[in-house]
N, CA and C of each residue as an Amber inpcrd file, in Angstrom:
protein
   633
   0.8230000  -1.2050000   0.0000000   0.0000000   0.0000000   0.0000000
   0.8660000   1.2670000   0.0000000   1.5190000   1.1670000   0.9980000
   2.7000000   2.1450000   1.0850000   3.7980000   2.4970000  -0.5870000
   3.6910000   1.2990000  -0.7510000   4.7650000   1.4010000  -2.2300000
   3.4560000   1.9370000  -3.3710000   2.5800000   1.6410000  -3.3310000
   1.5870000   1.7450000  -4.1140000   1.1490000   3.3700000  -4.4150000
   1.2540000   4.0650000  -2.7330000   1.2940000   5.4410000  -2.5910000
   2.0820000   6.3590000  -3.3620000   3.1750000   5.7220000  -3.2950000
   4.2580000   6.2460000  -3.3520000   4.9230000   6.4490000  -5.0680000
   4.4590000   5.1090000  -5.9860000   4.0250000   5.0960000  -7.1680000
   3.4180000   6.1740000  -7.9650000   1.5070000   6.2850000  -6.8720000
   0.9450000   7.2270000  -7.5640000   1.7680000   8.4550000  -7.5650000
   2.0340000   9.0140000  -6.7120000   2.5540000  10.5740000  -6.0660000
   4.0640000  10.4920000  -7.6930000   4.6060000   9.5100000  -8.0890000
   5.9960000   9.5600000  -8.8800000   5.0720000  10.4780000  -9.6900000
   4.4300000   9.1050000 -10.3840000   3.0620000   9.5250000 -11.8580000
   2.7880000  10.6570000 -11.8650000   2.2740000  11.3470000 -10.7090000
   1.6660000  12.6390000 -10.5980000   2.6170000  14.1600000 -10.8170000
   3.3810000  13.4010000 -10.0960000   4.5010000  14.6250000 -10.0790000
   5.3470000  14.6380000 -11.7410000   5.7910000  13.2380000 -12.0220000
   6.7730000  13.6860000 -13.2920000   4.8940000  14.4550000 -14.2200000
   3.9020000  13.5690000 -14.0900000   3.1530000  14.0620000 -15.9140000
   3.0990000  15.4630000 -14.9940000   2.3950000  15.7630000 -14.1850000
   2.1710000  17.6480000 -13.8720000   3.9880000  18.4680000 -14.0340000
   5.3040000  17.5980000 -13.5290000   5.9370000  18.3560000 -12.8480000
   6.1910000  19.1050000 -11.9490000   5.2100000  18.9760000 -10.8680000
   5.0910000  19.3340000  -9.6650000   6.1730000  18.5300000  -9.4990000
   7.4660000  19.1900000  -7.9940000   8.3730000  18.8470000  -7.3620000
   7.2600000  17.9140000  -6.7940000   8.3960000  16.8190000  -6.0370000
   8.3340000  15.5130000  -5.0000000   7.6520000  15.8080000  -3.8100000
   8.6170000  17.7150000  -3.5280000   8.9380000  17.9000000  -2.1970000
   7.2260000  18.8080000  -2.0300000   6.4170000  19.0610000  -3.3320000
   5.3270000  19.9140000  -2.9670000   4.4770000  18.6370000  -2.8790000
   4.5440000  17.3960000  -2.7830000   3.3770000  16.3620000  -2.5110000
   3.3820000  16.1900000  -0.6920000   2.3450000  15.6530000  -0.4380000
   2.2670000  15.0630000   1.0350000   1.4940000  13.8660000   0.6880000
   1.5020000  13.0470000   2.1560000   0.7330000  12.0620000   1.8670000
  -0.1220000  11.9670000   3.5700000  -0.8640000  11.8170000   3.8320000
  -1.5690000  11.3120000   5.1020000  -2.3950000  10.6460000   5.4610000
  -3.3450000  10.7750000   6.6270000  -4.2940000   9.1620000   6.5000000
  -3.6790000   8.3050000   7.3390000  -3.9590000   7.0700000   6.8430000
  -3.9760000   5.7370000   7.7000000  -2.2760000   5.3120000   6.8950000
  -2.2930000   6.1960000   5.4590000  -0.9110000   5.3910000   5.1390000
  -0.1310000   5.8400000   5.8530000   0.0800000   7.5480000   5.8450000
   1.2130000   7.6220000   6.1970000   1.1530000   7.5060000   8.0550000
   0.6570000   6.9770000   8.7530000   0.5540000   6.6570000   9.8090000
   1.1320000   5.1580000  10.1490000   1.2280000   4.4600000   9.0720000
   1.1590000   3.3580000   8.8520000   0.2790000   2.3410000   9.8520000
  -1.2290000   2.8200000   9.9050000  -2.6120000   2.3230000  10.2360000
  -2.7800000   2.0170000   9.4640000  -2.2210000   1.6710000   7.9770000
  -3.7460000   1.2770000   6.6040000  -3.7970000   0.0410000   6.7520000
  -5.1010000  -0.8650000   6.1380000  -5.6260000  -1.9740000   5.9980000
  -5.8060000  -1.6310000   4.1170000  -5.7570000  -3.2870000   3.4560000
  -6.1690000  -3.1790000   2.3340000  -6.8900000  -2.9620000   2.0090000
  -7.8680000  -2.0810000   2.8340000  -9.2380000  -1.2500000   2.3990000
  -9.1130000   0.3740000   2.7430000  -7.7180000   0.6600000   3.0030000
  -7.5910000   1.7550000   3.1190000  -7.5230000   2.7760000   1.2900000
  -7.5220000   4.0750000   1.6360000  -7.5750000   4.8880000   0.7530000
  -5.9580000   5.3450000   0.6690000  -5.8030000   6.0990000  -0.6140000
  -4.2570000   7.0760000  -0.5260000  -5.3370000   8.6130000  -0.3240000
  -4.3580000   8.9770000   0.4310000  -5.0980000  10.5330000   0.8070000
  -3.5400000  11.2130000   0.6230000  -4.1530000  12.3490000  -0.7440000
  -2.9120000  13.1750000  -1.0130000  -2.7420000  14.8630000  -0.8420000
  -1.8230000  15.0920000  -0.6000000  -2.0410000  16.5560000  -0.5000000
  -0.9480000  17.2380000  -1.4370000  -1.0520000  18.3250000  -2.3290000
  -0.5790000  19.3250000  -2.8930000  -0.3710000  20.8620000  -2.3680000
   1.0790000  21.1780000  -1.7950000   1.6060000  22.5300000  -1.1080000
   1.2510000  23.4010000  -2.4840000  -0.0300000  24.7650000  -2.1610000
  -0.0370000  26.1410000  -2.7930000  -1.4320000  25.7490000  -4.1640000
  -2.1540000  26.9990000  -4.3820000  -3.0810000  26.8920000  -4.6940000
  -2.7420000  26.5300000  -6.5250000  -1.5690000  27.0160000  -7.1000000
  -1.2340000  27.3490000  -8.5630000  -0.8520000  25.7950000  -8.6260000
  -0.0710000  24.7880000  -7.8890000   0.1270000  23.4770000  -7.8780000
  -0.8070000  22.5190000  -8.1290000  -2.0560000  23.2670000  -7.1920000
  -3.2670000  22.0760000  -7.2220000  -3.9150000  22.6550000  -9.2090000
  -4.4510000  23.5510000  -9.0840000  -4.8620000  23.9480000 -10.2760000
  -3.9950000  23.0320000 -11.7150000  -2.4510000  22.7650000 -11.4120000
  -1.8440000  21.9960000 -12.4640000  -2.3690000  20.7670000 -12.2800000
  -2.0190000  20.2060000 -10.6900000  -2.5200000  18.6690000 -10.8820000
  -4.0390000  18.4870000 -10.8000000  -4.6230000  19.0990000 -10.6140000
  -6.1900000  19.1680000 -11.3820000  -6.4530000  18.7690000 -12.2840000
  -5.2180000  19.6930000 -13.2760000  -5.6100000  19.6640000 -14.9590000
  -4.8840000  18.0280000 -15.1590000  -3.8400000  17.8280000 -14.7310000
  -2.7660000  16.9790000 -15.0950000  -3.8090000  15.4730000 -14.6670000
  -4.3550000  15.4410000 -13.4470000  -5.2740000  14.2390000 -13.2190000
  -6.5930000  13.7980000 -14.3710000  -6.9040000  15.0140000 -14.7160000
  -8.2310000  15.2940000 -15.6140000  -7.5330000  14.5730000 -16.9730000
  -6.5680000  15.0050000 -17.4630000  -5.6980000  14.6070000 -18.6880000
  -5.3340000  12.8980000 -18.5160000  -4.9030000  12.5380000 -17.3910000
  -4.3220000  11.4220000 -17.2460000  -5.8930000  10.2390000 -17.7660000
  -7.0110000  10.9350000 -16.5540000  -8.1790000   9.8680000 -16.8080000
  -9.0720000   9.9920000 -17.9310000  -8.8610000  10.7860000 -19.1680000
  -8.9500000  11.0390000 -20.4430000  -8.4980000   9.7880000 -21.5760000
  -6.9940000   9.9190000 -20.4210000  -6.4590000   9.0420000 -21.8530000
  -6.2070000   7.3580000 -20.8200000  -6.7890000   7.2380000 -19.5920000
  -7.1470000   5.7520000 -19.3360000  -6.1690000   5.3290000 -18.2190000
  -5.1650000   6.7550000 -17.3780000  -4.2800000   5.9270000 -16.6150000
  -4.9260000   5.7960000 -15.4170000  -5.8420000   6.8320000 -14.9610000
  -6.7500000   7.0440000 -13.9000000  -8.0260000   7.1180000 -14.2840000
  -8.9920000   6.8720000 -13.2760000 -10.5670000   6.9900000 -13.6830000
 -11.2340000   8.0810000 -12.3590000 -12.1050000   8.6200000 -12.1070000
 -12.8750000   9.2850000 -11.6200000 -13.9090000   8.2290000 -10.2550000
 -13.9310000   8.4470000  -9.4450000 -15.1050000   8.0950000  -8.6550000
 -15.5760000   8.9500000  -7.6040000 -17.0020000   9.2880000  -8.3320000
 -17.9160000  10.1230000  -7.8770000 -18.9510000   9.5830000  -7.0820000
 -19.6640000  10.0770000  -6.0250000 -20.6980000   9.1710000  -4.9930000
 -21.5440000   9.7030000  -5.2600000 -21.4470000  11.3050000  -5.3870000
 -22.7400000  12.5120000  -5.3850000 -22.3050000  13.7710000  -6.6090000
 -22.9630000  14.5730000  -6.7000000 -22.9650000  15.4090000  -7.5100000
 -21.8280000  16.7050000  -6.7680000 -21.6770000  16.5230000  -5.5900000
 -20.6580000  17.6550000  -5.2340000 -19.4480000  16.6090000  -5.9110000
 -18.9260000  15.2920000  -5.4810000 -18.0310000  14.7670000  -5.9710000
 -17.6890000  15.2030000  -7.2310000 -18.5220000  15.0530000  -8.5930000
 -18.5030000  15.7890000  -9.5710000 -17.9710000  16.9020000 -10.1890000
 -18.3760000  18.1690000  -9.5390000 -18.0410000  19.2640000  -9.7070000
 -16.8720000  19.5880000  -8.7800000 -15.9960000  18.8490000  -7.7490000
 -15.0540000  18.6980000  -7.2400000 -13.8610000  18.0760000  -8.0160000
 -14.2450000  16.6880000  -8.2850000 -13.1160000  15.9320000  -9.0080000
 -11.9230000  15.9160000  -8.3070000 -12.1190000  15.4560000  -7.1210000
 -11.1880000  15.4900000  -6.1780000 -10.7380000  13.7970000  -5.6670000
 -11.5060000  12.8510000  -5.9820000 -11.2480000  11.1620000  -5.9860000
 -11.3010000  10.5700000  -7.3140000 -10.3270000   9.7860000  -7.5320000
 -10.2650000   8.6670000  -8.3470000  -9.5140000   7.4240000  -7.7620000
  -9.5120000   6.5940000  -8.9520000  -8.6550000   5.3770000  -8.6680000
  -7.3080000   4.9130000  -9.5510000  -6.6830000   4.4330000  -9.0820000
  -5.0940000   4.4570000  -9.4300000  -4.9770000   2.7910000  -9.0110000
  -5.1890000   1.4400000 -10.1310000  -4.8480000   0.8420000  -9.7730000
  -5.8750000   0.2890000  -9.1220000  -7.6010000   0.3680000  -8.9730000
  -8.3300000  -0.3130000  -8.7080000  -8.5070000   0.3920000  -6.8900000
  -7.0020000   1.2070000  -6.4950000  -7.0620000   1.5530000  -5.3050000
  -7.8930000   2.9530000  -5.5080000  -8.7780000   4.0970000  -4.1500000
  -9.3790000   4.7250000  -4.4370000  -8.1470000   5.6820000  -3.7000000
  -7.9150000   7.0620000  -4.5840000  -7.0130000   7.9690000  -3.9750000
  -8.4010000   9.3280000  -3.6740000  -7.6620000   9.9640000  -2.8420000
  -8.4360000  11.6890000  -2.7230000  -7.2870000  12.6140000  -2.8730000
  -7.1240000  13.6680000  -3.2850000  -6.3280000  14.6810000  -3.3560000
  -6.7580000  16.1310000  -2.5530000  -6.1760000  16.9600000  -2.1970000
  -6.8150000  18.3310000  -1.8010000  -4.9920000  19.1870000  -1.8670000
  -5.6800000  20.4830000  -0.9560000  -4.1080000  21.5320000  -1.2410000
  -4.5190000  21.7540000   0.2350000  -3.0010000  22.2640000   0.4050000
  -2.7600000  22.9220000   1.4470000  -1.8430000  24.1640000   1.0280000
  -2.0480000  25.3900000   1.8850000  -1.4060000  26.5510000   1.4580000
  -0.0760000  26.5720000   2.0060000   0.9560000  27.0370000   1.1560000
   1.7160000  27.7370000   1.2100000   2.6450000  28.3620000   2.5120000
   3.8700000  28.8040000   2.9990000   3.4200000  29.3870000   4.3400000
   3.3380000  30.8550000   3.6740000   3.8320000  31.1890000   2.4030000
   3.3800000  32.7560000   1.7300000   1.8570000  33.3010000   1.6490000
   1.4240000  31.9720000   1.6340000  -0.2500000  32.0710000   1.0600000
  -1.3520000  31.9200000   2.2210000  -0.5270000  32.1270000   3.4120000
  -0.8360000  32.5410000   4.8840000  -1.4480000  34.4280000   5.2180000
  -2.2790000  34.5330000   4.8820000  -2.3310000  36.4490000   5.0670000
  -2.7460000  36.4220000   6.1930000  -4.1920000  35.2860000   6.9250000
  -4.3120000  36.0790000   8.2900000  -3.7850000  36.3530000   9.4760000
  -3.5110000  36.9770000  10.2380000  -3.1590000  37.3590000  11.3790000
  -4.3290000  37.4400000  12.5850000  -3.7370000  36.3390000  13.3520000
  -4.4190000  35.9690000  14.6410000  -4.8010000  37.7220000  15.3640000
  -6.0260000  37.7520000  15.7970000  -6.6330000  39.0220000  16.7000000
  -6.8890000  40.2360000  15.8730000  -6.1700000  40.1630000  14.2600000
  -6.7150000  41.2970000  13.7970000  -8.1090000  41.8890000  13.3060000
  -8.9890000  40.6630000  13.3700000 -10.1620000  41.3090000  12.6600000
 -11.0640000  40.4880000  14.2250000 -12.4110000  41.1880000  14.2400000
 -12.7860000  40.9240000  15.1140000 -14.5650000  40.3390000  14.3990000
 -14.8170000  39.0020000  15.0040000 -16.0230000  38.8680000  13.8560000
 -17.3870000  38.7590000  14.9680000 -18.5050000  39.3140000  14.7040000
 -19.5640000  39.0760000  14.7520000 -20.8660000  38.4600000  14.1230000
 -21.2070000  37.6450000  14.7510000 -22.2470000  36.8550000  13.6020000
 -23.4050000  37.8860000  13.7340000 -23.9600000  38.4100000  12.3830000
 -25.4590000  39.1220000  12.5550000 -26.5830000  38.0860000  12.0470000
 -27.0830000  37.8600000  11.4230000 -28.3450000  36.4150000  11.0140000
 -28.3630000  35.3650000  10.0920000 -28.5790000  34.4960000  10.2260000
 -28.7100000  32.9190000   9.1090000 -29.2310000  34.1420000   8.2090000
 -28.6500000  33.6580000   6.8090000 -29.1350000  34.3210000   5.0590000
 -29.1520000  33.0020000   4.1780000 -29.9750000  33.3380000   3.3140000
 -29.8300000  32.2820000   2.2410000 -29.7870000  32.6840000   1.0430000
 -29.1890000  33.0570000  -0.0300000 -29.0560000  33.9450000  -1.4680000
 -28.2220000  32.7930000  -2.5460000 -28.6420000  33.4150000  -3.9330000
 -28.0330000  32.6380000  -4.7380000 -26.7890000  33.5120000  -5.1140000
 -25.7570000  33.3860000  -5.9310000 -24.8660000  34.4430000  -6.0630000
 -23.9950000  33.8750000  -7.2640000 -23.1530000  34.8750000  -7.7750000
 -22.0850000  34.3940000  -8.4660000 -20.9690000  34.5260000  -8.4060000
 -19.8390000  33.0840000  -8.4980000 -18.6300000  33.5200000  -8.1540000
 -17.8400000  34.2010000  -8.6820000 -16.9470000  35.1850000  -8.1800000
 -16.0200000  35.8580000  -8.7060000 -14.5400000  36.0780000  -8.9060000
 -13.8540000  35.3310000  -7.5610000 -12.6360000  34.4050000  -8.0560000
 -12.9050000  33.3230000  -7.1170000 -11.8350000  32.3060000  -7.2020000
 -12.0270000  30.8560000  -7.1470000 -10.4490000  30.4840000  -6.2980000
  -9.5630000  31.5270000  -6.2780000  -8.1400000  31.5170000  -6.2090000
  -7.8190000  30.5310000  -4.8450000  -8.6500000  31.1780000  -3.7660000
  -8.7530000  30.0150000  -2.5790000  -9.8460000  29.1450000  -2.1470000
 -10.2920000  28.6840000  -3.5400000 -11.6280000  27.7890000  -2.9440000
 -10.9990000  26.0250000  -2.5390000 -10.0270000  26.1350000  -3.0300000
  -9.5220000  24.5250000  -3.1110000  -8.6260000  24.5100000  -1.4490000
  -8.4740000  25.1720000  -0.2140000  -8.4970000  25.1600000   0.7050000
  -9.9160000  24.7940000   1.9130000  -9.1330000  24.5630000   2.7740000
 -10.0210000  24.9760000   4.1000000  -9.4650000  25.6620000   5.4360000
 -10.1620000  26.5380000   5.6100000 -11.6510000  27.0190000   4.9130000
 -11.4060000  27.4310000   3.4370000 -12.2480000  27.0720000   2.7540000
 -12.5510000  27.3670000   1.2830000 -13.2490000  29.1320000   1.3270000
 -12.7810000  29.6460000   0.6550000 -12.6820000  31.5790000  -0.0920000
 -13.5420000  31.4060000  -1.2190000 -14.2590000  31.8300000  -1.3780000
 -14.9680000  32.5400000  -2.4300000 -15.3210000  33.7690000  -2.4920000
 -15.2460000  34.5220000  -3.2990000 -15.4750000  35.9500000  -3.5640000
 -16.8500000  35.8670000  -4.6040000 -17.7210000  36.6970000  -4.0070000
 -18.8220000  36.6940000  -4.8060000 -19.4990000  37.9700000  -5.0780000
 -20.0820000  38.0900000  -6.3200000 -21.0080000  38.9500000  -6.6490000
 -22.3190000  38.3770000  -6.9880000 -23.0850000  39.5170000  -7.6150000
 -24.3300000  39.5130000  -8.5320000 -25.5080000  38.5780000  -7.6800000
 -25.9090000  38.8830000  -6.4220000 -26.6330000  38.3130000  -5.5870000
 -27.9190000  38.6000000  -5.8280000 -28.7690000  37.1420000  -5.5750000
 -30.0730000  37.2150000  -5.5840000 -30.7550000  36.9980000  -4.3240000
 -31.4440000  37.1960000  -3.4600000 -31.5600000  36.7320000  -2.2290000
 -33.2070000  36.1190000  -2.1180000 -33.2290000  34.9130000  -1.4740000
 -34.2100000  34.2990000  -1.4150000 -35.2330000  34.5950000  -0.9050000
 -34.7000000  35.0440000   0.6220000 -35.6000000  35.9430000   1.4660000
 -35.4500000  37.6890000   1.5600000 -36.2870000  37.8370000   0.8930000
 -35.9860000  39.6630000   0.6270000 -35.8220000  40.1420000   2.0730000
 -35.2650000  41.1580000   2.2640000 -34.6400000  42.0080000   3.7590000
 -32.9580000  41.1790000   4.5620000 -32.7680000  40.4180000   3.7890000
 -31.7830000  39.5950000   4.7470000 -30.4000000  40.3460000   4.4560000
 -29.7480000  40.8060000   3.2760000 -28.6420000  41.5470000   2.5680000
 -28.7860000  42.9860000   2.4070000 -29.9530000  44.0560000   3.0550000
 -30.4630000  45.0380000   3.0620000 -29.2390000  45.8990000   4.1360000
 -29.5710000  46.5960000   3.7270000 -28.9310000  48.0870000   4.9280000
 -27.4700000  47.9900000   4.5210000 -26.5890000  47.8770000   3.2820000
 -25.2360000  47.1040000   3.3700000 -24.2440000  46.3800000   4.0160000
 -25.2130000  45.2960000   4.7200000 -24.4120000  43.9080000   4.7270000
 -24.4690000  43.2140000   3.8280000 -24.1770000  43.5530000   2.8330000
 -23.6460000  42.5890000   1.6500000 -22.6120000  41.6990000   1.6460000
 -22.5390000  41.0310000   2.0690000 -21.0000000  39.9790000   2.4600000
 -20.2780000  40.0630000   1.0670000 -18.9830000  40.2310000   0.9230000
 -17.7510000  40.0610000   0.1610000 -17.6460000  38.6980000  -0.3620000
 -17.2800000  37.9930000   0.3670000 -17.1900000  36.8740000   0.7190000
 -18.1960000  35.3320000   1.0750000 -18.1890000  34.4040000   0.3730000
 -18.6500000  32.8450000   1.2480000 -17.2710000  32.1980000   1.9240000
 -17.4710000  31.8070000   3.1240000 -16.3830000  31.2870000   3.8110000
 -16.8150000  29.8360000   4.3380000 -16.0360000  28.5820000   3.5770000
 -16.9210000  27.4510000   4.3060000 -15.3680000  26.5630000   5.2930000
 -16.0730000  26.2850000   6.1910000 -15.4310000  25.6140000   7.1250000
 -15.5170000  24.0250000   7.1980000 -16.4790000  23.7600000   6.1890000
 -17.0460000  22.2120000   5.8930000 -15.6600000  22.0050000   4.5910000
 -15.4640000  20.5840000   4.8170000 -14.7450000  20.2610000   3.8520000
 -15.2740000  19.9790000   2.4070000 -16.0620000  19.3200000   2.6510000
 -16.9950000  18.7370000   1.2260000 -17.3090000  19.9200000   0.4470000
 -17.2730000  21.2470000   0.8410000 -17.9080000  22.4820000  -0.2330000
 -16.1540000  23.1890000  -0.8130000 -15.1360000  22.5000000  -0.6860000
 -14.4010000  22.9000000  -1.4020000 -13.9760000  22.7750000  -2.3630000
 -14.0250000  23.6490000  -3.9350000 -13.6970000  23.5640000  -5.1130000
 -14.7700000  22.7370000  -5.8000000 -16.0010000  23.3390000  -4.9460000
 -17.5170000  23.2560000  -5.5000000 -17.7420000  23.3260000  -6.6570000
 -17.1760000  25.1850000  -6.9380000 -17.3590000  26.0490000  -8.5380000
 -16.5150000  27.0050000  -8.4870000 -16.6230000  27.3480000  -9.8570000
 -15.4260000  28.3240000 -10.5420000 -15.9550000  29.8780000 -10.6180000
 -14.8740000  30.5670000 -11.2170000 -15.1550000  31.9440000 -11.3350000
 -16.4680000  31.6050000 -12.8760000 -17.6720000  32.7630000 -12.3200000
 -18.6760000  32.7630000 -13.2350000 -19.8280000  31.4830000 -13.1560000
 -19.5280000  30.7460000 -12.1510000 -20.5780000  30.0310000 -11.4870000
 -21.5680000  30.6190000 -10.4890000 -23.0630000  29.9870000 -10.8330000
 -23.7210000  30.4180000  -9.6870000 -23.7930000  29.0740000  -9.0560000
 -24.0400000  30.1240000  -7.2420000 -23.8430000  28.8720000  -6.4940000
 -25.1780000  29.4080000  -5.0050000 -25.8570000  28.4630000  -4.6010000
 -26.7300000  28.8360000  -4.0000000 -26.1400000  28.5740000  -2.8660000
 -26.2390000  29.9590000  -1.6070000 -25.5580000  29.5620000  -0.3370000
 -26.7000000  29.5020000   1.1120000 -26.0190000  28.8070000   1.5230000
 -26.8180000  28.8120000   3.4750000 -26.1420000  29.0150000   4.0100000
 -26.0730000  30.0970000   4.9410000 -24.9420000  30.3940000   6.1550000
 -25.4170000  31.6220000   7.2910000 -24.1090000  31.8490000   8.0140000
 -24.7210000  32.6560000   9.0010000 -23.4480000  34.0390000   8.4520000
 -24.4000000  34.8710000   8.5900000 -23.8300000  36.4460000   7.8670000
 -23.0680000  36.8400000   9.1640000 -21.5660000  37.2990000   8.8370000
 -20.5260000  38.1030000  10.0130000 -20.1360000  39.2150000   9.5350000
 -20.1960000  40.2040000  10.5010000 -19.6600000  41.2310000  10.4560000
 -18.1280000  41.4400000  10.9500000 -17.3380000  41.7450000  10.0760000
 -15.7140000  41.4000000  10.4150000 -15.1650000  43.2480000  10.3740000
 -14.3260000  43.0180000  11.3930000 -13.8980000  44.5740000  11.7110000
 -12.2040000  44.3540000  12.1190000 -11.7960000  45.2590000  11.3470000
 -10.4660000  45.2510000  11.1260000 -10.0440000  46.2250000  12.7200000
  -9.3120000  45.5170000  13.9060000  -9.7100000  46.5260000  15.0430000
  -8.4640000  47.3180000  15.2310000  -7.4860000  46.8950000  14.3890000
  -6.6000000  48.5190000  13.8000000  -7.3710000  49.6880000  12.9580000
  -7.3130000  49.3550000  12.0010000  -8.2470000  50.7330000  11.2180000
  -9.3540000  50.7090000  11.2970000 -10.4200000  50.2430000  12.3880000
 -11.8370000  50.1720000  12.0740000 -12.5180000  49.9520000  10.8490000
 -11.8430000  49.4980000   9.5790000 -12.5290000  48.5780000   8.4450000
 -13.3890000  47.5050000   8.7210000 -14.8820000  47.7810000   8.4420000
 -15.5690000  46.3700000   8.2330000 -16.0330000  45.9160000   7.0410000
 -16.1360000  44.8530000   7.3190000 -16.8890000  43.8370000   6.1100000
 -17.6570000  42.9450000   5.8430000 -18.3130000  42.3460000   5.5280000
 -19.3910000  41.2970000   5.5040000 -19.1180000  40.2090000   4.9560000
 -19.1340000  39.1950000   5.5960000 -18.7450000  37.5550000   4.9220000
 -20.0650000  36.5750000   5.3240000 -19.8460000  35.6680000   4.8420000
 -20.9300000  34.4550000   5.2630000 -20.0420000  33.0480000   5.5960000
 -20.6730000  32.7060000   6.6560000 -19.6900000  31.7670000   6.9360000
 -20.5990000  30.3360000   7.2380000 -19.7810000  29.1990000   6.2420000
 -20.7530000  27.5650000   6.3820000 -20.0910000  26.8490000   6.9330000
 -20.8510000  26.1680000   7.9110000 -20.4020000  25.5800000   9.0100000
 -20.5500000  25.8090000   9.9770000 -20.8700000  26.8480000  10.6780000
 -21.3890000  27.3610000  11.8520000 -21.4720000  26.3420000  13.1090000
 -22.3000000  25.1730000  12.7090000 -23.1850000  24.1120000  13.7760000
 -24.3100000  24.7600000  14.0550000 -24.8980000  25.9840000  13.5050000
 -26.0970000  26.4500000  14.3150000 -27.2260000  26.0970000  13.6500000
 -26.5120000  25.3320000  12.0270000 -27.9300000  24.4890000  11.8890000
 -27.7350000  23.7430000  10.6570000 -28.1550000  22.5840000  10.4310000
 -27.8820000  21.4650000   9.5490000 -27.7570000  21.7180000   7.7060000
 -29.0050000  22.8560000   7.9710000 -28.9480000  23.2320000   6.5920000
 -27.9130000  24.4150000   5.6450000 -26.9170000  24.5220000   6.0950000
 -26.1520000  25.4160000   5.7680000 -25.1710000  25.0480000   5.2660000
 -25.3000000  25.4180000   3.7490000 -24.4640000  24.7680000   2.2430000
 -23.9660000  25.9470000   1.2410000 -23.0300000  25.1760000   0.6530000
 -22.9690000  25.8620000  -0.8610000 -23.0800000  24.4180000  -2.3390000
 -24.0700000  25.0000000  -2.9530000 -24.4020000  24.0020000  -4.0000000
 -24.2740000  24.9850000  -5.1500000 -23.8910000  23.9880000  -6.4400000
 -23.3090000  24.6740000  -7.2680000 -24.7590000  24.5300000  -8.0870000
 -25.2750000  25.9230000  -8.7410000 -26.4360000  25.8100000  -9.9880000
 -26.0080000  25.3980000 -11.0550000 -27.4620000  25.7280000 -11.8020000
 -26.9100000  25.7020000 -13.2370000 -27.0290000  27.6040000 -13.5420000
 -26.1450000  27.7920000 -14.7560000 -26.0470000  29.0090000 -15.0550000
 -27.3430000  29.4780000 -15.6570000
């Protein structure tokens, strides 16, 4: 299993060219807990890396070296599992330590009310993290008065893993979350985000539409 890991990650790295040293591996392998029913769980250092081996995985199961396995329709529009070898791998990213901006105590957040709106994305640059970034515009809101008085959130912020690298820039994506008010408590800058995951209630998602 271990050699098997270690195989995929070669494959991946020479067809993308991603360095050795930007792969990880974790899980039950690299713990060395796996059973022959374990998974390879992979990780890619920095957001421009994953975007190659994205493309580079997509290319590979095109032409028959890898295949796709999807459970649900987020799986889908993720494309984040396949199989290598009959074995089932997952991939995701981890950032950077450059691609680190926040700073612990600088912004100070308040939750103001559960919202539910449809919206469209506007970049995508940190959606393949967690928490997953989306920047959004062109909002429709389900329940009229909820985005009124300018709390318009900037931002969807999900803390759930499964809603990362949902959708792309120019996707609409219908959200559930709880609306924060974020205040920069050096310069008194605020801003409005939405944040999924909360726990304050089951139904709080991002699903990708159709356009």
């Amino acid at each position: 299993m271990q050699k098997m890991s270690l195989n995929l990650v070669d494959l991946l790295s020479t067809e993308s060219e991603i360095g050795l040293e930007d792969f990880g591996l974790h899980g039950s392998v690299a713990l060395n807990m796996h059973t022959s029913k374990s998974d390879i769980d992979l990780v890619v250092y920095g957001a421009k890396n994953f975007r190659v081996l994205e493309a580079t995985i997509n290319r590979l199961v095109e032409n028959g070296k890898l295949s796709y396995k999807f459970s649900n329709r987020l799986d889908a529009c993720r494309r984040y599992k396949g199989k290598y070898l009959n074995k089932v791998f997952m991939y995701n990213a981890i950032r950077r330590p450059e691609e680190i901006r926040g700073e612990y105590g600088k912004l100070q957040y308040d939750a103001v009310t559960p919202v539910e709106f449809t919206c469209r994305v506007q970049d995508d640059a940190e959606a393949m993290f967690r928490p997953a970034t989306y920047r959004i515009g062109d909002y429709d809101v389900v329940e009229a008065g909820e985005l009124s008085e300018g709390k318009v959130p900037e931002t969807v912020v999900s803390m759930i893993g499964c809603y990362r690298n949902v959708a792309r820039r120019g996707e609409r994506i219908g959200v559930s979350g709880m609306l924060e008010r974020a205040k920069n408590v050096e310069t008194g800058q605020v801003f409005y985000q939405v944040v999924v995951g909360t726990a304050i209630s089951e139904e709080e998602h991002i699903w990708p539409l159709q356009n």
